[in-house]
C-alpha positions in Angstrom: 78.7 -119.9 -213.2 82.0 -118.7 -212.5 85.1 -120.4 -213.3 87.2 -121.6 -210.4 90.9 -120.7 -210.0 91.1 -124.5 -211.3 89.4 -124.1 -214.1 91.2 -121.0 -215.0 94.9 -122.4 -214.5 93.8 -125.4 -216.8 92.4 -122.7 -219.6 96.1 -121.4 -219.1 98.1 -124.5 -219.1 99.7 -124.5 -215.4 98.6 -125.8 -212.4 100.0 -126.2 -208.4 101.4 -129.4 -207.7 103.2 -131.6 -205.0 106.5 -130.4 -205.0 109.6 -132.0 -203.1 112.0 -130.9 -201.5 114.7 -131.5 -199.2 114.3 -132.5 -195.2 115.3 -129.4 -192.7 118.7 -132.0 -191.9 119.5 -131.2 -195.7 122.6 -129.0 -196.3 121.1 -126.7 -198.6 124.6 -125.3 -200.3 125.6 -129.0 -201.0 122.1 -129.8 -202.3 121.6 -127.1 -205.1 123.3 -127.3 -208.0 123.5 -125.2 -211.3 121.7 -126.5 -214.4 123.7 -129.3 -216.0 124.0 -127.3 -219.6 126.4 -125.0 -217.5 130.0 -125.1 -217.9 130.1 -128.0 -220.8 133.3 -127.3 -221.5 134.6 -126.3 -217.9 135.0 -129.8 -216.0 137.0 -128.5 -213.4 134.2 -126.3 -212.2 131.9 -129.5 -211.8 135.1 -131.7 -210.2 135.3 -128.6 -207.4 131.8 -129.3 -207.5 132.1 -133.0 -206.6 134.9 -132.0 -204.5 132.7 -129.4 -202.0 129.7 -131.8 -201.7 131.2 -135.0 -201.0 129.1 -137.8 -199.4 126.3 -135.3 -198.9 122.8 -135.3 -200.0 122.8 -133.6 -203.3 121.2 -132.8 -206.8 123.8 -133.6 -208.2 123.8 -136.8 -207.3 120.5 -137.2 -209.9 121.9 -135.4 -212.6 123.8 -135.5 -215.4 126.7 -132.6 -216.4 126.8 -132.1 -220.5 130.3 -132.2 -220.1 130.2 -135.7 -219.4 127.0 -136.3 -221.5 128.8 -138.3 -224.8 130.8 -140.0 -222.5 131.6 -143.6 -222.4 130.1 -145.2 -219.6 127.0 -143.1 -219.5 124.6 -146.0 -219.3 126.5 -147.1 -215.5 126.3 -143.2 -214.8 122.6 -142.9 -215.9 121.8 -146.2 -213.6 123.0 -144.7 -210.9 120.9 -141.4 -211.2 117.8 -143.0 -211.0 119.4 -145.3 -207.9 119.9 -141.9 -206.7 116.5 -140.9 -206.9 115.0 -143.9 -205.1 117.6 -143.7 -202.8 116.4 -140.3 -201.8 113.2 -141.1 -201.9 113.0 -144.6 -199.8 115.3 -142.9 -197.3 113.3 -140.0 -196.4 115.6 -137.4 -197.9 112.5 -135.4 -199.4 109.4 -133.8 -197.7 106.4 -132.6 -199.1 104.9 -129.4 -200.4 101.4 -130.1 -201.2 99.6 -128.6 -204.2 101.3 -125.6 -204.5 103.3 -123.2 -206.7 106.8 -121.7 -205.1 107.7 -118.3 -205.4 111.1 -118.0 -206.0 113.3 -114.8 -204.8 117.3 -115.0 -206.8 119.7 -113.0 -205.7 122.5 -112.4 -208.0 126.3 -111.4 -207.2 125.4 -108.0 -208.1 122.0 -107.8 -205.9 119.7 -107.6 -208.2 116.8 -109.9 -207.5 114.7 -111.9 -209.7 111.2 -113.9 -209.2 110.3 -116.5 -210.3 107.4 -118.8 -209.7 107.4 -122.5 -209.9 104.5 -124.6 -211.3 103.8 -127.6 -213.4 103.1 -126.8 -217.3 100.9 -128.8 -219.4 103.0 -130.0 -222.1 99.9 -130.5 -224.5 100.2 -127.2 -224.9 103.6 -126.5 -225.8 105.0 -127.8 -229.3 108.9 -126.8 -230.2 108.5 -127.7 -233.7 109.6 -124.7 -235.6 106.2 -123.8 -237.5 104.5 -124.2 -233.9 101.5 -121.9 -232.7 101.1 -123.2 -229.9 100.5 -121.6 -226.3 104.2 -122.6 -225.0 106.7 -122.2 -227.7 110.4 -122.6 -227.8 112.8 -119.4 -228.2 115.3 -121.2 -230.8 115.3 -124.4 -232.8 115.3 -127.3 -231.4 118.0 -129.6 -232.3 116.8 -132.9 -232.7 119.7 -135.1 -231.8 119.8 -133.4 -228.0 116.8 -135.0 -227.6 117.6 -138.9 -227.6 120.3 -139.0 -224.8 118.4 -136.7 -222.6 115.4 -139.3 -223.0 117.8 -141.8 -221.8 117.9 -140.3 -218.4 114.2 -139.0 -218.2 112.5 -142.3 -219.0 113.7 -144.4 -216.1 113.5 -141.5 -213.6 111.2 -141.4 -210.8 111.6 -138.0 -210.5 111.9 -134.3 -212.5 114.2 -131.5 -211.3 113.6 -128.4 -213.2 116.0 -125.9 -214.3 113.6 -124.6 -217.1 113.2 -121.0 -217.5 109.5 -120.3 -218.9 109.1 -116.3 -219.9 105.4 -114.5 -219.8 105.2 -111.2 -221.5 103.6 -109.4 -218.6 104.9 -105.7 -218.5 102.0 -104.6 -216.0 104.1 -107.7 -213.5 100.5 -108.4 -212.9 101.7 -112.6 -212.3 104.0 -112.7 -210.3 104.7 -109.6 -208.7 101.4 -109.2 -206.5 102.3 -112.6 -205.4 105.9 -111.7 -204.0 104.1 -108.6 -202.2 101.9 -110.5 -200.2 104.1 -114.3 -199.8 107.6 -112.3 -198.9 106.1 -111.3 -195.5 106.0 -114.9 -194.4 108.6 -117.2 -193.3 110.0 -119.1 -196.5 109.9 -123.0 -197.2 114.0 -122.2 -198.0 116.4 -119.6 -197.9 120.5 -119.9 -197.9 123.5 -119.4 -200.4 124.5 -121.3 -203.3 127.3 -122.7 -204.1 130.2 -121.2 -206.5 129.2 -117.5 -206.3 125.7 -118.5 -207.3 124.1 -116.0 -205.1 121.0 -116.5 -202.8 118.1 -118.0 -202.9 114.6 -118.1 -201.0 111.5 -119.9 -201.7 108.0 -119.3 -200.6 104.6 -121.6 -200.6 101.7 -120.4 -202.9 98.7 -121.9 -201.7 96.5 -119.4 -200.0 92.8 -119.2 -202.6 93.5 -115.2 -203.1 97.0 -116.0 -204.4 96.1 -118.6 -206.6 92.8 -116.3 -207.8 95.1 -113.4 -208.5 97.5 -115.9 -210.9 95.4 -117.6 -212.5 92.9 -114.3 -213.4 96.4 -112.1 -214.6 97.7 -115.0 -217.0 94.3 -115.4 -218.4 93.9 -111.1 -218.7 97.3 -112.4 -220.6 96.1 -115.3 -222.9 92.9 -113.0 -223.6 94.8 -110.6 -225.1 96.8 -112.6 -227.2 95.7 -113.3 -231.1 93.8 -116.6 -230.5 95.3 -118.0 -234.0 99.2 -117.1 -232.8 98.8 -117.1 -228.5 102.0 -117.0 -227.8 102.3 -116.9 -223.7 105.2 -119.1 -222.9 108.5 -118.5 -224.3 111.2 -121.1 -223.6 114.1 -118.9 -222.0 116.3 -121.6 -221.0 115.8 -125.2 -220.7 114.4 -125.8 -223.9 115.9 -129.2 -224.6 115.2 -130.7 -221.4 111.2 -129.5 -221.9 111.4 -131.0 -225.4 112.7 -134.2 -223.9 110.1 -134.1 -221.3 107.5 -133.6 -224.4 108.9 -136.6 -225.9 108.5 -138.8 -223.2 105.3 -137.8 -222.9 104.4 -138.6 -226.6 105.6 -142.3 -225.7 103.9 -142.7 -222.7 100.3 -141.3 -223.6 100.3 -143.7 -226.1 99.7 -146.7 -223.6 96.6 -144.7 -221.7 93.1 -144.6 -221.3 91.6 -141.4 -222.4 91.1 -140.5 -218.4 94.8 -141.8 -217.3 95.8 -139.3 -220.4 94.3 -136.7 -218.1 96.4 -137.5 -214.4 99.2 -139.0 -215.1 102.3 -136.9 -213.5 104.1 -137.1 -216.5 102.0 -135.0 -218.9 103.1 -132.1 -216.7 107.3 -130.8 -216.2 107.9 -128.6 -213.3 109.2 -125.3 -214.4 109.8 -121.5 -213.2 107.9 -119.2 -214.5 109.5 -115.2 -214.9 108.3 -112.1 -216.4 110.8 -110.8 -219.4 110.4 -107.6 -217.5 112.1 -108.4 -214.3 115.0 -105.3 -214.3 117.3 -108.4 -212.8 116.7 -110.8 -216.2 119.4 -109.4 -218.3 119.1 -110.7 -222.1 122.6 -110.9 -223.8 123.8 -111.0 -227.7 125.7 -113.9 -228.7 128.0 -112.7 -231.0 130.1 -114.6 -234.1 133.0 -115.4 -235.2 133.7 -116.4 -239.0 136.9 -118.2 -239.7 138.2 -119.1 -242.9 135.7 -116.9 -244.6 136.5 -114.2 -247.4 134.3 -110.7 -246.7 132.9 -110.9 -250.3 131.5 -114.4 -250.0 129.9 -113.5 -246.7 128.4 -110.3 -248.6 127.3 -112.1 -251.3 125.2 -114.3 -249.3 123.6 -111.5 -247.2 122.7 -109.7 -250.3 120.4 -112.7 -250.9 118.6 -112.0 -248.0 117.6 -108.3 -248.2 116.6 -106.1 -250.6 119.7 -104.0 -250.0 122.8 -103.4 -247.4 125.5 -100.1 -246.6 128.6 -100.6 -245.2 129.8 -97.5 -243.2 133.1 -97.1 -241.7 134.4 -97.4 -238.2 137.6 -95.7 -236.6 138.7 -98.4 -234.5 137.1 -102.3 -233.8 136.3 -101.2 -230.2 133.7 -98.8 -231.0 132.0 -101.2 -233.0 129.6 -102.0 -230.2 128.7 -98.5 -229.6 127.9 -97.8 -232.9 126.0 -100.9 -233.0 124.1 -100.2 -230.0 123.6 -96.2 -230.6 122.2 -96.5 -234.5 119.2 -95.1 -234.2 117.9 -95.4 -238.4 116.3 -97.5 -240.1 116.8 -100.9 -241.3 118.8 -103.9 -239.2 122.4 -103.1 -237.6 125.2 -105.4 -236.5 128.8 -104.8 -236.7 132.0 -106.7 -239.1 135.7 -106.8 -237.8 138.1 -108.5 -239.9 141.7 -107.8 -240.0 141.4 -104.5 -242.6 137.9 -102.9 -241.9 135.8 -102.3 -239.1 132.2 -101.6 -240.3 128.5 -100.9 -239.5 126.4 -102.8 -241.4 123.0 -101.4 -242.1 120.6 -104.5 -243.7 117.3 -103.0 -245.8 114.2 -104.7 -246.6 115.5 -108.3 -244.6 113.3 -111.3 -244.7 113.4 -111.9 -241.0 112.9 -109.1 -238.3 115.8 -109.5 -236.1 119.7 -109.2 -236.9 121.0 -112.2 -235.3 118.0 -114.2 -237.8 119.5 -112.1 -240.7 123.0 -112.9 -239.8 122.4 -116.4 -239.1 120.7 -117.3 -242.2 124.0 -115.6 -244.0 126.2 -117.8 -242.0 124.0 -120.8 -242.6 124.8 -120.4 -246.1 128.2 -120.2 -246.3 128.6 -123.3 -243.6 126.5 -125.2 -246.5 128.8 -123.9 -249.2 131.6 -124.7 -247.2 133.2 -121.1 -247.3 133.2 -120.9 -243.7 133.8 -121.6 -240.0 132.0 -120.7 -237.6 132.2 -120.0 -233.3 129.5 -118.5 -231.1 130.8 -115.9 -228.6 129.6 -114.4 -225.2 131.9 -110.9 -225.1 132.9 -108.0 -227.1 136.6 -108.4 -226.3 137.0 -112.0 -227.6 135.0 -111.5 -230.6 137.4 -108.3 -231.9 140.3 -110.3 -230.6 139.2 -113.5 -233.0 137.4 -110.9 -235.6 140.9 -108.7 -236.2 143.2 -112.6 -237.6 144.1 -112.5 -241.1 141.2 -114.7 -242.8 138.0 -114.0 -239.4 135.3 -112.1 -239.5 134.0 -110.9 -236.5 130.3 -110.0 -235.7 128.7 -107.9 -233.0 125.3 -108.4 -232.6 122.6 -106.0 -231.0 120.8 -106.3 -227.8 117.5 -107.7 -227.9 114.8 -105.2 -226.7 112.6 -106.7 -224.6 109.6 -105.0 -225.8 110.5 -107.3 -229.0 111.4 -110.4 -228.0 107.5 -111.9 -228.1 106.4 -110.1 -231.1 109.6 -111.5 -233.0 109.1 -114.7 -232.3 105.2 -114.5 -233.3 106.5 -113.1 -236.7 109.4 -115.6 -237.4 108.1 -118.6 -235.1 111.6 -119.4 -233.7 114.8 -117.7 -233.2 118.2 -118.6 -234.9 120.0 -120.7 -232.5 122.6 -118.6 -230.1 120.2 -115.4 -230.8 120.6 -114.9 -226.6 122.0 -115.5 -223.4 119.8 -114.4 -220.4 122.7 -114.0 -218.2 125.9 -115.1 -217.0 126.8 -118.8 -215.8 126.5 -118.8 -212.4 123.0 -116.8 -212.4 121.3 -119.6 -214.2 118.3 -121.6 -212.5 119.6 -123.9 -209.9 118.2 -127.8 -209.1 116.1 -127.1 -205.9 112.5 -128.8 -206.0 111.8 -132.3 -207.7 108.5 -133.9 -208.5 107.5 -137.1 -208.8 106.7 -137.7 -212.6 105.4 -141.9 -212.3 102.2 -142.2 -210.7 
């Protein structure tokens, strides 16, 4: 007998669900907000936030910012999210979309668009401990202590909004893509700007049985192909702390259910949007380093213990350390030092891991323990020389990450160092749109 599209999904870990959003009254600019890890240490980009929305109906309104996370008083603030929620809820605020996924269309500042698709994943299939096999997978480590105050917020909630970013490794954009072809012709469940140069965004239902055939047939193709002792077909992009929280919350709760209320209740699933790692608009971005307090020869030292050999070679000036970084084409790992005498290419043979930023990492990881060093994460080139070049830094420039290796990598080293990527800038991340209910 042949499998239903059902049947399939489950074998795949996703299914449609009832999806909320906002009443047609709804200001949609007010409503959507960016993802609460955004702008932690920009508050005055959150108070014009608060400022523009006002009294209005809003996401924000049942969310937390992490700048305000550690905050004292977050127990009043987290009561109030969840009064929020009911408030919304009790008041008509929300309609419904029933069963469904949402194809997403984001339009960034530049005009490049990228799709996404929204769904419910099954969280007994994803495990973010580091030695994990598992079908869903975080990207980096996952730092335990993030977890608790998240849970905080989750655990009295009524409701999910997603701003996870789940990556499939489909570069036939056999998911996804078909779907936008036929769904893009209708008339979409949303469609206006967001706020603070977000972009624009439109959303369309997927419910139709030939839509939901296609999906569910291209991600299995997908999970078929995989190695069935290391099936990697979710990668964590962004979000991963919030799905980790939402995994945690699910351990609790499962543990006061039936075997068959195991199987239905909301809160096994977390609403997320799905995206191919080969959309031309998702842009992956090195995170580069800066060392302070840190003498070259220690930092050396503790690379050498990594690799079976290294080369320094010279470079004219710390502003073509990027190039030279990007344009190496032998073999071996790259990545780029700027200090306040040298500006080198560092060529890394025989590592133990198989990307730079894991090689560079561990280095660093070693000399925080030792306590020969300081250490900052940067987005940009120009701040990293501008740090790198002070008596007593070390700058690093990092690679890109090639696409093509992003899955394999982490199938070899089962996570990423932490701050390995950025897919994008700030404002493009995944705004709060839909909510789902996650009690029964």
């Amino acid at each position: 007998m042949t499998a239903t599209y059902h049947e399939k999904l489950e074998d795949v870990a996703i299914r449609p669900t009832t999806i909320l959003l906002p009443n047609p009254e709804i200001n949609m600019e007010k409503w959507a907000v960016i993802a609460c890890d955004q702008f932690t240490s920009e508050k005055e980009y959150w108070e014009r936030a608060f400022s523009f929305i006002g009294n209005a109906p809003s996401t924000l309104f049942m969310s937390l910012p992490e700048c305000y996370l550690t905050e004292a008083g977050n127990e009043e603030q987290i009561a109030l999210i969840h009064k929020a929620m009911n408030t919304y809820f009790d008041q008509g605020v929300f309609t419904t979309v029933e069963d469904s996924f949402i194809l997403v269309e984001r339009q960034m500042k530049s005009g490049a668009l990228r799709l996404g698709l929204v769904a419910a994943l099954d969280l007994e299939a994803y495990d973010y401990s580091p030695t994990s096999v598992s079908l869903v997978r975080a990207t980096e480590g996952t730092i335990l202590s993030r977890i608790p105050p998240r849970k905080k917020i989750r655990m009295g909630a009524p409701l999910e909004l997603p701003h996870i970013l789940v990556l499939i490794d489909d570069p036939s954009c056999s998911v996804i893509e078909p779907v936008y072809n036929t769904c893009s012709h209708d008339a979409p469940l949303y469609d206006f700007h967001l706020m603070a140069g977000g972009g624009h965004v439109r959303g369309w239902k997927v419910s139709a049985v030939d839509d939901m055939e296609s999906i569910a047939d291209a991600l299995l193709a997908l999970k078929t192909s995989l190695d069935p002792s290391n099936p990697l077909l979710y990668a964590i992009g962004d979000g991963n702390h919030s799905l980790a929280t939402a995994k945690n919350c699910w351990e609790d709760i499962k543990k006061t259910l039936s075997d068959t209320e195991k199987l239905f209740h909301p809160s096994r699933w977390a609403l997320v949007e799905l995206g191919n790692i080969h959309d031309p608009a998702l842009e992956f971005e090195p995170i580069h380093r800066v060392l302070f307090s840190c003498d070259k020869n220690d930092f050396l030292h503790a690379l050498s213990s990594l690799c079976g050999s290294y080369e320094l070679r010279p470079v004219v000036l710390p502003g073509e350390v990027r190039r030279s970084v990007q344009s190496y084409k032998g073999s071996g790992q790259v990545f780029g030092m700027i200090s306040s005498t040298d500006s080198e290419l560092c060529i890394v043979h025989d590592p133990q891991t198989s990307l730079s930023a894991a090689t560079v990492q561990l280095t660093i990881d070693s000399l925080l323990s030792s306590g020969k060093a300081e250490v900052d994460y940067i987005h940009g080139e120009e701040a990293t020389i501008k740090l790198g070049i002070q008596a007593g830094n070390i700058g690093l420039i990092l690679p890109d990450i090639a696409k093509s290796s992003f899955f394999p990598s982490i199938r070899m080293d089962k996570v990423l160092p932490r701050k390995t990527f950025s897919m994008g800038h700030a404002e493009e991340k995944r705004y709060y749109i839909e909510a789902r209910k996650i009690i029964p």
